[in-house]
Each structure stands twice: as C-alpha cells, then as structure tokens.
C-alpha positions, 0 to 999 in steps of 0.5 A: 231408170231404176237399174241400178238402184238395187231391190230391197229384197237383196237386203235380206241376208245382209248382215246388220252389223260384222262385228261380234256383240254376242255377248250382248247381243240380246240387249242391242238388237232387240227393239224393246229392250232398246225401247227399254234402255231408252226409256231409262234415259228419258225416264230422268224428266219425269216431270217434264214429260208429265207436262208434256202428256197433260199438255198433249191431252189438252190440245186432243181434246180442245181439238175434238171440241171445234169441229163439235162446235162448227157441226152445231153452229151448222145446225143452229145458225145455217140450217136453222137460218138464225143469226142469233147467239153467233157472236159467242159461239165464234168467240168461243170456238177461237178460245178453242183454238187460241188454247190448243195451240198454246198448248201446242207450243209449251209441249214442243217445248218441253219435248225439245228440253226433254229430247236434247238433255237425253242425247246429251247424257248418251252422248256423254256416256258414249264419249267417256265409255269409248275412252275406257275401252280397252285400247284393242278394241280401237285397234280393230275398229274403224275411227270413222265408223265410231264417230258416226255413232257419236255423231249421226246416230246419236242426231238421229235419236235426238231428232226422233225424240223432238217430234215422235214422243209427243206424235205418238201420244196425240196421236193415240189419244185423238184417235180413241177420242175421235171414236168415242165421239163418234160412236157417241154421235152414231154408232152406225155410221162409225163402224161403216167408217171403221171399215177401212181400218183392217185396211190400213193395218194390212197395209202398215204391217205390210210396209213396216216389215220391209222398212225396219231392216232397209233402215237398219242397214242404212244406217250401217252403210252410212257408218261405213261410208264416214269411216271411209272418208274418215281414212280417205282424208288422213291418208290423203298424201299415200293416196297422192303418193301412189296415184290412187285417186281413180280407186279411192274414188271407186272404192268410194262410190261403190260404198255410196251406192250402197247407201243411196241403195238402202236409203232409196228403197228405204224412204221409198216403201215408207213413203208409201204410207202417206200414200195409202192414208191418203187413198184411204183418207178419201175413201173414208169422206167418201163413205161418210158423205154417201151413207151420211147423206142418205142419212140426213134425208131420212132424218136420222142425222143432222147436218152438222153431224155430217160435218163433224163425221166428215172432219172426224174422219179425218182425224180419225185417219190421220192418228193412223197415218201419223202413227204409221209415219212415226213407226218408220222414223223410230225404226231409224231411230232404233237402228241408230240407238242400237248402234249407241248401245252396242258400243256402250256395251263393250267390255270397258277395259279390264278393272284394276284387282281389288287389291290393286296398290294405287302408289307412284313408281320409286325406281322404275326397275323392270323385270319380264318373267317368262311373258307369252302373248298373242294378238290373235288366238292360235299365234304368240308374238311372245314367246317366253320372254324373260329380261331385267332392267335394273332402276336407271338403266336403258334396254334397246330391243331390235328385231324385224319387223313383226319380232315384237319389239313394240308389243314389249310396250304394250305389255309394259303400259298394260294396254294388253295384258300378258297370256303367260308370265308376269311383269314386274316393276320395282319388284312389284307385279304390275297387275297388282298396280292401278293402271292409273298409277302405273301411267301416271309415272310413264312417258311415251315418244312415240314414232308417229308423235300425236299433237292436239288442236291448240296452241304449242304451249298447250300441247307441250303441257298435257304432259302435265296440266299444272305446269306454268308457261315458265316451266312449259318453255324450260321444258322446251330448252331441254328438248332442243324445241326452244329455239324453232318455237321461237321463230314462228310467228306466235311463239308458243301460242301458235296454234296447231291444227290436224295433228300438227299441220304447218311444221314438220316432223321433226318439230312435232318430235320435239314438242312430244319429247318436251311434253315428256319431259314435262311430266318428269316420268320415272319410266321413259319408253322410246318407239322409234322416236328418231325414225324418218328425221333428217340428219339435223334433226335427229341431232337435236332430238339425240340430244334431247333425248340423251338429257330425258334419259339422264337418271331414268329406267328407259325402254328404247325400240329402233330401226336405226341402231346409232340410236342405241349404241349407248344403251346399258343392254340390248336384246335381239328379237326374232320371231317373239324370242330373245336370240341375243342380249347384251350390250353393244360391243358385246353383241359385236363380239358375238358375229351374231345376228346383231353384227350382221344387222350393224354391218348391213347398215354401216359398213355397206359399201 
C-alpha cells in the first residue's frame, strides 16, 4: 500500500539545499544561530511579549489552582458528606477559570500582533534585499523557488509564531508548577509518577532526530515544486507548441511525489508523538489510580488528593506532549527561516566606490578600453574589447549568437562588472559613478519588452513617475503607440494583466519604446527591439525609433541588419572580439564577414 511512498532513511545523504551559501553557511544552517537572528526580529516587541509571559504565567497558575480546588471540595463536601460553605467554593472556582481563559484570550492576542508584525519586517527585508541583489544572482535562480521563500516559508514562520511561543512557555511553566505541586502533595507518589519520563525523552529524541531533516527537505521540495510550476505556466505556449504536455506532466509528478514523499513520512514519524504521549498518558492514570489507591486505604492520602494526582498527571504529561509537538512545528519553522536567511545573505550587489560621483550623464560619449569578461570562471565572452562612441552617436554590434553582443549592455549598465579593462562614459570611469546615477540617464528597449499590471498610462509612465497624463500621451504620439491606445476600449487606462496579455508584441514594443521616451535618457540601448515584428509594425517602431535616437549616443544590437543600416559604426563580433568595425557601406567594402551576413540575408535567391 505504502510502495511508493519512499523510506525516511533515503533522505539522509540528500542535500538540504544545491546551491552554495558557504560563505554564510554558518549563520543559515545552524538551528540556534537561526533562533538567534529571529530572536532579533521578535526581540522589537519586548513590551508586548512582556505581557504575553505575564499573561502566560496567570493563566499556568490559575490552572493549577482548579483541580487544587475540586481535590478539597472532594474531600469537604463528598467525602465529608457536608453541603456546607459549597456555594463559595463554586463561585470561586468559576472565578478561577473566567481569569484563566481572559488571560488565554489577551495573549493570543498579543502573540498574533507579535508573530504577524515579525513576518511583516522579514518579509519586507526579504523583498527589498532581493531587489538589491545583483542581477547574476537571478540569473541562476529559479523565479518560482524565490517566491516560496516570500511567500510559504516566511507563512510558515508566521503560523509557528502564532501558536508555538506562547505553547512553549506554558507549557514549561505548567509543567515545573505541576511538579512542584506534587512533590508539595506527595513526594512518593510523584517520583513513582516521574517514572515515565525517561520514557517519554527516549522516545521524543528518538522522533525528533528523524523528523528536523525530513522537514527540511520538505520544505526544499516544496520550493522546487512552485518554481516549476512557476515556469511551467509562463512557458505555457512552448509547451503547447511542441506538444509536451505528457512530459511537463511527468516531469511535474515526479517532483510531486518528492514532496508527498518527504511530507508523509514527515507528519508521519511526528505523528507518532501524540501517540506515544497518549500511551504514556494513560499509563501515568493508571499508576496514580493503582499506587494511589492503595494509598488511601492506608491513610496516607486522601481522596481529593488522588483526584488532584490523577488530573496533574495529565498536566504533567501534556506540557511534555505539547512541547514534543511544538519541537516538530519549529523544526518546519526553522527549515523555512533558513531558507529566508539564506537568501538575505546573499551578497547584495556590489557598493558604489566611496568616491563613486553621484551626477547626471552630460553627453553620453562611450569608451570600451581593453574590457575582458566571463560568465563562468575559466571562459571570456570578452576578449579585449576596445571601441568609441563619440556623444550623439550610434554603434551596432552584430554577431552569432553567443559572440557577446548583449553582454556589451550588461557591462555598460553595470549589471556585470568587467574581469579586465574599464568603461568609460563622458571620459569618466563608470566604476567611479553611482550605479544610481548611471541608470537614472539610461533607457533600455528590450527584445522581450517587460510590462507591468496596471493600466497602459501607468506602464508607459515607469518611465518617469512625475509625468503628467498629457505628457504620458505625447510620449505615445512619438512612439507611434497613440493611434492603437486609442482604439481599445479604455484608452490608456485599459488594464494590462500577465506581462501585457490581451494585445500583441508589437504593442507591448511600442509602449516599452513610449516608456523610454518618457524618461528622456541620455544613453539609449536597443537589444533587438525589432526582432519577431510583423513588417508593419517594425514600421512603426523604426520610426519611433529613428525620433528616440535623434540627438542620443545610442547602442543598438540586432539579428536583422535593416535595423542598423543608419548606424554611425558598426562592430562585428565573433567569439568575444571585435573582427570588423565600421560603418555599413565600409564593411561592405571589406567582403568580409559582414558582407557575407548582408548578402545571406538580402540577396538570397
């Protein structure tokens, strides 16, 4: 029945997590020190958990008064057979538990507040770490994978706090009230009681040692599982293109069954927890109601005392239970704020130099000196590269693919920094600039244009967010979009949703190129912003484009070679160096390799 439910013990030598945190790992994969980081979350609310304690002392101790209470009114009144002086003892024992379950309600209370204005600020400093990450850090992580830490583990955390705080603490002070009482009441009969407990340790440490990996590893399967689905439904047309629904499927069941896997046999063996307790539950009444007895019948205890045993016993066990319990729910909390800290202790993206120049772009001049640079240690997708763009000017790159056209970009917007050489713009280093500074003065038309959810008039305006809705539509005008916008059925407050669903590609490329003419950049970069566009669009965005370019250093990348014709030089690029460099009818001139591409392309029979 159980055959394809894997054993716990597979789990052993299955790493908690792939990817390297070693220079951190100290801090996110230790248990205390994980305790420790969000003790410095919770540790805000002193105040209020101050309460909390006090709240949670008052309701432990006005629960070891009742069965005190009902153990002497057994005595007096049903042993004693006397009715006398019952009326108060009542009224005094509902006092007793009208208190305790006030106090009950105000610390839930305050450990909700508590527990929900932590996650709050991890989750906030999750979010805002994750946008200063450095943009190679994305570029090997799965987007899915990252909002399971957001999202699942920081909930799992939250739900933890709600209810495990505040069960810990009663629980321990029942349990050291509960035995005090007893030792109080009967010496004997509590250290006969005791017995059970090496028991109970034996078989908590027994659990527990199982449990903290399974639910580790559940919560890293759960992680893989969402940034599967994650991609799954954004590449949802390549799927449908090439049929592979079966696989996708498969793909997606296998990793299910990972989860179900560790999940069953994680809330399986700590299920066995209540179990035990239960088991032990009732052997503890039973010895309390065996030894206790003979007890009575020898005169050495009353009645009531048995009664108070026997319901002590309980609460003697239960803190023991409780714990055990919560033991299991903070090893999944554990797993789950580890995997929050290791993300907050990534390396955010590299400061900007002390002496970094926080000042706009005058003129947008480029310079590449000798500039080197690799992805991956051992290879260079650069190699030396070295060009001018004079202020005002446009350079093309053209290349196959993987020649390092794109990564010019990246260099120039500083989301990689060069291994060898420097870049320089308006004759400054760009390190020496703040990367706020440098951005700020920088506009991107990208090949896969990003929109947001909102409406039309609020994604052409990230270009610029104190632009009025009259310059928001001039902006349109000059990026051909106007006349489109117009015709839907809200104009520009039509509302986009899934990165522009409900109009085409070439739409979305006209309000990305109206987004950047909104922002009025000094230094315009153009990745293949014409690429899969009809032949009436591409119109239309050319023309845009041409208006956008007007007066602006410009760095153009393209396929398609109608695209930059017009360009003032054009470098050739092929296995990360510069083969040929010059304008269009010069490089025809050459026969080289870019005549060779142009013929290919246009003069094909």
């Amino acid at each position: 029945m159980l055959k394809d439910i894997r054993s716990p013990f597979q789990y052993k030598k299955i790493p908690i997590d792939q990817k390297d945190h070693s220079k951190k790992r100290t801090k996110a994969k230790d248990a205390k020190g994980t305790l420790g980081r969000m003790w410095s979350y919770l540790a805000e609310k002193k105040g209020m958990l101050t309460l909390v304690m006090i709240m949670v002392v008052v309701s432990a101790v006005f629960g070891l008064l009742g069965p005190i209470v009902i153990g002497r009114a057994i005595d007096h009144f049903i042993v004693g057979r006397t009715a006398s002086g019952l009326f108060p003892i009542l009224l005094g024992l509902l006092g007793i538990y009208v208190i305790q379950s006030l106090s009950l309600w105000f610390q839930n209370y305050w450990m909700i507040n508590i527990s929900q204005s932590t996650v709050f600020r991890m989750r906030s400093e999750l979010f805002t770490h994750l946008h200063e990450l450095p943009i190679p850090f994305f570029d090997k992580q799965r987007h899915g994978e990252l909002m399971s830490r957001v999202t699942n583990d920081i909930e799992n955390v939250s739900s933890t706090l709600n209810t495990s705080v505040i069960q810990i603490l009663s629980s321990v002070i029942t349990f050291v009230g509960t035995i005090s009482v007893m030792l109080y009441m009967s010496p004997l009969l509590t250290l006969i009681t005791l017995i059970i407990v090496p028991i109970m340790a034996v078989s908590i440490k027994w659990i527990t040692n199982r449990t903290g990996k399974l639910f580790k590893e559940q919560q890293k399967n759960l992680g893989e599982l969402n940034g599967y689905i994650e991609e799954s439904i954004s590449g949802a047309k390549v799927i449908k293109a090439y049929s592979r629904e079966e696989q996708v499927t498969a793909e997606f069941l296998e990793k299910n069954d990972s989860l179900k896997a560790s999940g069953f046999w994680a809330q399986t063996i700590s299920g066995f927890i209540p179990k035990v307790m239960n088991t032990l539950n009732n052997l503890s009444f039973t010895i309390i109601a065996a030894i206790g007895g003979w007890f009575a019948l020898k005169g050495w205890i009353t009645i009531g005392s048995i009664v108070v045993f026997a319901e002590y016993s309980r609460q003697f066990t239960r803190p023991l239970n409780d714990l055990a319990n919560q033991f299991n729910t903070m090893l999944s909390a554990i797993a789950g704020a580890e995997r929050v800290f290791d993300v907050l202790d990534e390396k955010e993206e590299r400061e900007d130099e002390k002496n970094a120049l926080h000042q706009p772009i005058q003129t947008g001049a480029i310079e590449f000196r000798h500039v080197s640079f690799g992805y991956e240690e051992g290879s260079q997708t650069l190699k030396h590269l070295s060009f001018t763009v004079p202020a005002g000017q446009s350079i093309a790159f053209v290349g196959p693919t993987g020649a390092g056209k794109t990564t010019v970009t990246n260099l120039l917007a500083r989301f990689y920094e060069p291994d060898e050489g420097a870049i320089l713009i308006d004759g400054i280093d760009i390190k020496n600039m703040t990367r706020s500074s440098l951005r700020k003065h920088m506009g991107f038309v990208l090949q896969d244009s990003f929109l947001f959810q909102g409406t039309i008039r609020e994604n052409i305006r990230y270009g610029r967010l104190d632009a009025t809705d009259q310059e928001v539509e001039e902006a349109a005008k000059n990026a051909n979009a106007h006349s489109f916008i117009e015709r839907l059925p809200k104009g520009y407050d039509t509302v986009l949703t899934q990165n522009g669903a409900g109009i085409s590609q070439g739409q979305k490329q006209l309000i990305s190129i109206a987004r950047a003419v909104l922002a009025d950049p000094v230094l315009l970069i153009l990745d293949e912003a014409t690429s899969n566009i009809d032949t009436v669009t591409e119109v239309k965005i050319q023309q845009a484009l041409a208006r956008l370019m007007e007066g602006r250093t410009s760095v153009m990348i393209a396929h398609r070679l109608n695209t930059i014709q017009r360009a003032d030089q054009i470098v050739v690029l092929k296995d990360g160096e510069m083969i040929e460099r010059g304008s269009h009818a010069e490089l025809l001139r050459q026969k080289g390799f870019y005549s060779n591409l142009y013929e290919s392309q246009f003069k094909r029979a």
